[in-house]
C-alpha positions in Angstrom: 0.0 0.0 0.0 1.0 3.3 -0.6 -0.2 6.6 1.1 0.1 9.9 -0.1 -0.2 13.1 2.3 -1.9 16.1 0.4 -3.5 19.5 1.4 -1.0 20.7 4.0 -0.2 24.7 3.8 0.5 27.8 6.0 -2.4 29.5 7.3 -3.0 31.9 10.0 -4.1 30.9 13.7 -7.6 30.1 14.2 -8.1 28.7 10.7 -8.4 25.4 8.9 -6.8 23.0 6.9 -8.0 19.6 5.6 -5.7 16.8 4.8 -6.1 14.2 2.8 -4.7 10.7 2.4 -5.2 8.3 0.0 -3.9 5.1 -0.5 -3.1 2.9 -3.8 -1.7 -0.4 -4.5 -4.6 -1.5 -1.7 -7.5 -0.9 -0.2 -8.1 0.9 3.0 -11.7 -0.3 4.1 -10.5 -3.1 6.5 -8.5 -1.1 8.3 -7.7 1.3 10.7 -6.1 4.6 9.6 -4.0 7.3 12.1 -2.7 10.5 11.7 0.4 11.8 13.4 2.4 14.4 13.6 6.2 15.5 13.8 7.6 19.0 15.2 10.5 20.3 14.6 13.0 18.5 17.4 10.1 16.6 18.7 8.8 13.1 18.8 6.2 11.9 16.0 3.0 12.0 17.9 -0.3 10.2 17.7 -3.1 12.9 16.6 -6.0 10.9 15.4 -7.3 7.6 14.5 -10.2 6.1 12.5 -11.3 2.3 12.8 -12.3 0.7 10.0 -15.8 1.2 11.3 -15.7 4.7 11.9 -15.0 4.8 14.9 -12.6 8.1 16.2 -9.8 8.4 18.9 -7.6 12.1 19.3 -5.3 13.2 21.2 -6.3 15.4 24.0 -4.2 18.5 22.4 -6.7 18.6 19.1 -9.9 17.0 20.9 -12.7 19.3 19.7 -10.8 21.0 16.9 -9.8 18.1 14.5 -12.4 15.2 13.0 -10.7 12.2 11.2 -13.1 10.8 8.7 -12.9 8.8 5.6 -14.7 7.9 2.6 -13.5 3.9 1.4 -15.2 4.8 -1.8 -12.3 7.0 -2.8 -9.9 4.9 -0.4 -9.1 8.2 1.3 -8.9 9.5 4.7 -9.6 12.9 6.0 -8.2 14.8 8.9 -10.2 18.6 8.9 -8.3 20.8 11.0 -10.2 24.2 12.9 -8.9 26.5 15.1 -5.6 26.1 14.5 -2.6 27.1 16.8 0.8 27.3 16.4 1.8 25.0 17.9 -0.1 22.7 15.3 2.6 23.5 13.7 4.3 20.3 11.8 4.6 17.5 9.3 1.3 15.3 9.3 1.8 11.7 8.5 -1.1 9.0 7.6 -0.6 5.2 8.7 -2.3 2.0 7.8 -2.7 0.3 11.7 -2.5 -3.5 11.6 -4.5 -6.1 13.3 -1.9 -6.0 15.7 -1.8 -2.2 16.7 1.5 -1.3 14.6 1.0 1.4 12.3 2.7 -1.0 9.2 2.6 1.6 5.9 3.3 5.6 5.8 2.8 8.1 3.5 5.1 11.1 3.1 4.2 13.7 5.2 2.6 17.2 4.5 3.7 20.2 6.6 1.5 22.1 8.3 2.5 25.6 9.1 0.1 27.4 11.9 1.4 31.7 12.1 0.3 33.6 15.3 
């Protein structure tokens, strides 16, 4: 499978973003998808994270202001960002998660840029 990141961009705080991953060589209905991010000099960080059934999980720092969706017809997840901060600033990664819990394929990244 292969992921690729799209829709990142540089806005001012307190406005929105949508990201977009979709996925060829495979099809993304069966499983889980998550969304991460990486600051600069940070740790990659879990954001988001559909089930395969629709079901969401976010991190406390973007609970209320991000919604992960996805629409298997287009084999493509969503992350819609609002009320964005600064410190939202970063590269945003999609993952496939296995039946296992590991997050197997990544896509590329797409940076996020947040201004004050």
């Amino acid at each position: 499978v292969q992921l690729q990141a799209s829709g990142g961009g540089q806005v001012q705080a307190g406005g929105s973003l949508r990201l977009s991953c979709a996925a060829s060589g495979g099809t993304l209905s069966r499983y889980d998808m998550g969304w991460f991010r990486q600051a600069p000099g940070k740790e990659r960080e879990f954001v988001a994270r559909i089930t395969w059934s629709g079901i969401t999980y976010y991190a406390d720092s973007v609970k209320g202001r991000f919604t992960v969706s996805r629409d298997n017809a287009r084999n493509t997840v969503y992350l819609q960002m609002n009320s964005l901060k600064p410190e939202d600033t970063a590269v945003y990664y999609c993952a496939v998660r296995d039946d296992v819990g590991q997050y197997d394929y990544w896509g590329q990244g797409t940076q996020v840029t947040v201004s004050s």
